[in-house]
PLY file of the C-alpha trace (Angstrom):
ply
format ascii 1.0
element vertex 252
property float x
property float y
property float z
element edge 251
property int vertex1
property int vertex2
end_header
0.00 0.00 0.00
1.87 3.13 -1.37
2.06 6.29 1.54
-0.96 8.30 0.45
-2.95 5.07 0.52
-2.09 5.00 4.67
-2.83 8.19 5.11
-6.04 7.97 3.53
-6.43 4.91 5.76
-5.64 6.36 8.74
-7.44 9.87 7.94
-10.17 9.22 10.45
-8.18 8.12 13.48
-7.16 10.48 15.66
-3.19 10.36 16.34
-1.85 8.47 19.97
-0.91 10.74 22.25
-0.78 10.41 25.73
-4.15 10.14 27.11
-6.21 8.89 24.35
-5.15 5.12 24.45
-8.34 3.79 24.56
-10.08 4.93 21.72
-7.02 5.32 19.81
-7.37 1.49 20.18
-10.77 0.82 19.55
-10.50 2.96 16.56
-7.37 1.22 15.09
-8.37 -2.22 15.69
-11.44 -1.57 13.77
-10.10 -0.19 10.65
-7.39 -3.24 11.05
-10.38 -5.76 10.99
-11.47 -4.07 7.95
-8.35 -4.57 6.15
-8.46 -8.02 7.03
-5.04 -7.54 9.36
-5.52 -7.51 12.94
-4.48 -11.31 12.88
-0.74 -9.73 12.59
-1.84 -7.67 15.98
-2.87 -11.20 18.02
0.10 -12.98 16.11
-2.84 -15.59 14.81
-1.53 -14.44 10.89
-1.09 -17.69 8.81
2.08 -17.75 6.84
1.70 -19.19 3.31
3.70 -22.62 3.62
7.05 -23.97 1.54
5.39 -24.70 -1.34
2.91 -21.78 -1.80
3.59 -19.45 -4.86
5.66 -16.33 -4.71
2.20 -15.04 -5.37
1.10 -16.15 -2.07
4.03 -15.08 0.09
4.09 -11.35 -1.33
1.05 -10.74 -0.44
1.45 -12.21 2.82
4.30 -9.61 3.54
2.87 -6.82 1.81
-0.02 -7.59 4.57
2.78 -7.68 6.92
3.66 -4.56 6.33
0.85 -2.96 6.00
-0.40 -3.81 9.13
2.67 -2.53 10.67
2.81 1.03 8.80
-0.58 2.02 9.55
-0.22 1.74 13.23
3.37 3.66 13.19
0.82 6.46 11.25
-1.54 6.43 13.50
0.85 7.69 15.84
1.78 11.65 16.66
5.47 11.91 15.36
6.98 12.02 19.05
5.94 8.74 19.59
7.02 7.35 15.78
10.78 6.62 16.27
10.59 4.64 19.44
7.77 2.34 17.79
9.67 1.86 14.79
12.81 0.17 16.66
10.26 -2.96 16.92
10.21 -5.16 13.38
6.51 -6.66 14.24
3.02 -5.47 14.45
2.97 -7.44 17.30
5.60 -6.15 18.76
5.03 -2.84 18.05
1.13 -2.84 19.67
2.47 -4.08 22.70
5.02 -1.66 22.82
2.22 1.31 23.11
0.08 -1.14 24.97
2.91 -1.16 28.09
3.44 2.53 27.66
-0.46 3.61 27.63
-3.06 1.33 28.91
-4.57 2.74 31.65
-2.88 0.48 34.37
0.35 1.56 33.33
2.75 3.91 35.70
3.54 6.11 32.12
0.21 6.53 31.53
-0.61 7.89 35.21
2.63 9.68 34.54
1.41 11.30 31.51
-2.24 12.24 32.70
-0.67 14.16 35.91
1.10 16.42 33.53
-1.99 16.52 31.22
-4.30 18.05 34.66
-1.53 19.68 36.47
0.43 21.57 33.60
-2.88 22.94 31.69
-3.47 26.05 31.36
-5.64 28.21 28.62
-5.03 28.80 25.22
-4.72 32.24 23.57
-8.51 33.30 22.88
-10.01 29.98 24.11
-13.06 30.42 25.31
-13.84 30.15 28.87
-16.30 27.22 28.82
-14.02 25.29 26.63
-11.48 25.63 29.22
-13.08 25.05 32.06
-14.35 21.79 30.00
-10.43 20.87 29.47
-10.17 20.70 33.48
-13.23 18.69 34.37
-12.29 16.12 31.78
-8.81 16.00 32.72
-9.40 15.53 36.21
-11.84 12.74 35.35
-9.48 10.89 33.36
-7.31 10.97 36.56
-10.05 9.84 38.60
-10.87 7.26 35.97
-7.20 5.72 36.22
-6.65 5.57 39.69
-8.80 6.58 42.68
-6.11 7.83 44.42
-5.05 9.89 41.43
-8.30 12.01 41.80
-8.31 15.14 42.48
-9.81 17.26 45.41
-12.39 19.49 44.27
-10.91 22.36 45.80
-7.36 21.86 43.89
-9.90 21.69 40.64
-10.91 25.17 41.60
-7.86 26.47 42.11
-6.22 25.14 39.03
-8.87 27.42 37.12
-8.90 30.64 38.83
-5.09 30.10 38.66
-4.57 29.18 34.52
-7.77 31.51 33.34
-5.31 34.27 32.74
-4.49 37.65 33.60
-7.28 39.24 31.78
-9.72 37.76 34.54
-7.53 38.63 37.34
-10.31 41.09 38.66
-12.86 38.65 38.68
-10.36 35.77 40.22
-9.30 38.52 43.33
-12.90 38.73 43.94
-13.22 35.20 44.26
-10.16 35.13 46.82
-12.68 37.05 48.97
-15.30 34.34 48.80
-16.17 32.59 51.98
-14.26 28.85 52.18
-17.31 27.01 51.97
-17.86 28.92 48.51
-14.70 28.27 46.91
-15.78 25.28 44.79
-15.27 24.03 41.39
-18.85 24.43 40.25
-19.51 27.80 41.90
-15.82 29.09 40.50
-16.69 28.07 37.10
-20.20 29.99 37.00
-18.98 33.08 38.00
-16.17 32.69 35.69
-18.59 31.86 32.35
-20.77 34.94 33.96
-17.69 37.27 33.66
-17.13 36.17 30.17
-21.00 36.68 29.02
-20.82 39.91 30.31
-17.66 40.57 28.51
-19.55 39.07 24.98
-22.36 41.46 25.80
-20.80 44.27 26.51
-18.37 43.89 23.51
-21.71 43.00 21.07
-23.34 45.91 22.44
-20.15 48.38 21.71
-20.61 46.93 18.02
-23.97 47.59 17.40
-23.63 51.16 18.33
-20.33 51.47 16.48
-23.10 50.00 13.68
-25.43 52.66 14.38
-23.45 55.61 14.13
-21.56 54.44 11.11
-24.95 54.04 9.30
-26.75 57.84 10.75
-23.25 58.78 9.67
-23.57 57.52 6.17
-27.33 58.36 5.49
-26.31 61.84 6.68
-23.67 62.55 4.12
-25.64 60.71 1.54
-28.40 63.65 2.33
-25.24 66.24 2.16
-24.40 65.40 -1.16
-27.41 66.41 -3.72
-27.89 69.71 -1.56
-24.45 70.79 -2.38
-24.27 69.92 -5.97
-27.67 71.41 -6.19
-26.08 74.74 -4.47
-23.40 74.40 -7.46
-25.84 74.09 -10.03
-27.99 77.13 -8.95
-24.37 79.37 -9.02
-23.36 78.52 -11.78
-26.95 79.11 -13.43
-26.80 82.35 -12.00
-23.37 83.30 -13.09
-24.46 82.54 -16.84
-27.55 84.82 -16.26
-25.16 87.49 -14.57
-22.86 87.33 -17.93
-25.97 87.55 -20.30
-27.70 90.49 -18.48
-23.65 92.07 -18.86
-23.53 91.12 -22.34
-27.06 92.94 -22.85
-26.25 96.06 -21.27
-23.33 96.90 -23.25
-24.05 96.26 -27.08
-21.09 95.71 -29.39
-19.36 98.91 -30.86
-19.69 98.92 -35.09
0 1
1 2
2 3
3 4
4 5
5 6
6 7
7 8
8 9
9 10
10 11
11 12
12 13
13 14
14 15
15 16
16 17
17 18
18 19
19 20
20 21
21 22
22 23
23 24
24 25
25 26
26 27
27 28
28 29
29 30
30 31
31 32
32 33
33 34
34 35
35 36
36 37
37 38
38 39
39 40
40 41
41 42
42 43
43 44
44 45
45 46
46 47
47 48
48 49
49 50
50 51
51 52
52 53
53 54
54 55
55 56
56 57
57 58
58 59
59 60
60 61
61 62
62 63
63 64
64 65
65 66
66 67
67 68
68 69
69 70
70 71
71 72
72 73
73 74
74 75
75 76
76 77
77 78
78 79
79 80
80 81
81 82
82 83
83 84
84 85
85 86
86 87
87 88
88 89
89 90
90 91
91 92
92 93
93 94
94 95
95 96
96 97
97 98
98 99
99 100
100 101
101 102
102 103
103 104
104 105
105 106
106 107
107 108
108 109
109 110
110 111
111 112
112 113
113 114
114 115
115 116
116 117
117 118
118 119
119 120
120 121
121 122
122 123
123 124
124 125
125 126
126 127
127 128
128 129
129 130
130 131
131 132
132 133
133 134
134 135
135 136
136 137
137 138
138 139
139 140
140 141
141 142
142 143
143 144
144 145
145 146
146 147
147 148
148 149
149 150
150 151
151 152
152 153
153 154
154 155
155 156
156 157
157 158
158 159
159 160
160 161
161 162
162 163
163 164
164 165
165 166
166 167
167 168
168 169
169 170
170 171
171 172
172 173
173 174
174 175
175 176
176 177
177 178
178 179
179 180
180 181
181 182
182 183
183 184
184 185
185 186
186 187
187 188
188 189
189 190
190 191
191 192
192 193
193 194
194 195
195 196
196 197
197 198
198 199
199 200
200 201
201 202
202 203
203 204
204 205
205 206
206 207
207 208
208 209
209 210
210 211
211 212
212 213
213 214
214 215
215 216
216 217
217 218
218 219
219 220
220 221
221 222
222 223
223 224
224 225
225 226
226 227
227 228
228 229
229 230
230 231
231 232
232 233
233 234
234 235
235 236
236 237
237 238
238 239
239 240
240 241
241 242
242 243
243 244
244 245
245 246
246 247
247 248
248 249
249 250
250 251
């Protein structure tokens, strides 16, 4: 299967990387089933025998291959070299399996850094954000019970990564009572501080809006007055030159 082919493959899965293991899995053992290759996964594949044509075995390692190649691109470059050192599909799933099935120390590893290390993204909105939080926390929750966060720590990671543009809002919260400070009631007055902000900034539009069209209309009405004002001088500075030309008649 030439490269494009792969990639065309492969278009719909979304890349390994770090905390999607699970339905990075899912997804590529189903388009592997489709292809007819996950037997090279379970190491079940059936090897053409001695005397089967050179037909037979080609195929059987262009399978081989194939199998192998559209894993490595259904990985996020990072993660590519490592996985390549291994000369089997087999070998090569089980690789990523040690590194990212949920029971594994790297994948706890990687899903601390995920929560702890996350912070918002230039003009992201605030809902998406806080959305980024709850479902990193959950995965951490999901891997490990022990791994899951306090809500308060949830709370804090928010008012802490929102950025500086919300830092009036977040010193108000600082004067909250203790019993306030939670993750849901931090996150409402958060997404209330960013409405108001989308109001107020659709409200200084429409005005802007407003005055630009008054402003147009009025020098649309401008405009025939004062070439109508031209018209009527220079109409009366022809009548001015013929009364002129009247009163003094040409000399024989």
């Amino acid at each position: 299967m030439p490269d494009k082919d792969i990639k065309s493959a492969t278009a719909g899965v979304a890349k390994l990387d770090k905390v999607n293991y699970i339905q990075w899995a899912i997804d590529v053992q189903l388009l592997l089933e489709e292809k007819g290759l996950w037997p090279f996964v379970t190491g079940k594949q059936v090897e053409p025998n001695a005397t089967a044509t050179q037909d037979a075995k080609d195929r059987f390692d262009r399978s081989k291959a194939k199998s192998r190649a559209i894993i490595l691109q259904c990985l996020v470059p990072r993660l590519q070299p490592a996985a390549m050192k291994f000369p089997t599909t087999k070998q090569v799933w089980d690789h990523l399996k040690a590194l990212f099935e949920p029971s594994s120390l790297a994948r706890e590893a990687a899903l601390l850094e995920t929560f702890y290390l996350i912070r918002r993204k230039d003009n992201e909105e605030v809902d998406s954000f806080i959305a980024r939080v709850e479902k990193a926390a959950d995965d951490l929750a999901g891997a490990a019970d022990d791994l899951k966060p306090a809500d308060r720590n949830k709370a804090y990671l928010l008012i802490n990564r929102i950025g500086k543009e919300y830092e009036h809002q977040v010193q108000a919260i600082y004067q909250w009572q203790t019993a306030d400070f939670t993750f849901e009631k931090v996150s409402k007055a958060l997404l209330a501080e960013a409405n108001r902000r989308r109001l107020a900034d659709e409200s200084d539009k429409a005005m802007e809006s407003t005055v630009n069209y008054y402003m147009h209309r009025k020098s649309s009405k401008q405009q025939p007055t004062s070439s109508f004002s031209q018209q009527n001088a220079s109409q009366s500075s022809s009548s001015k030159l013929n009364s002129e030309s009247l009163s003094y008649p040409v000399q024989p």
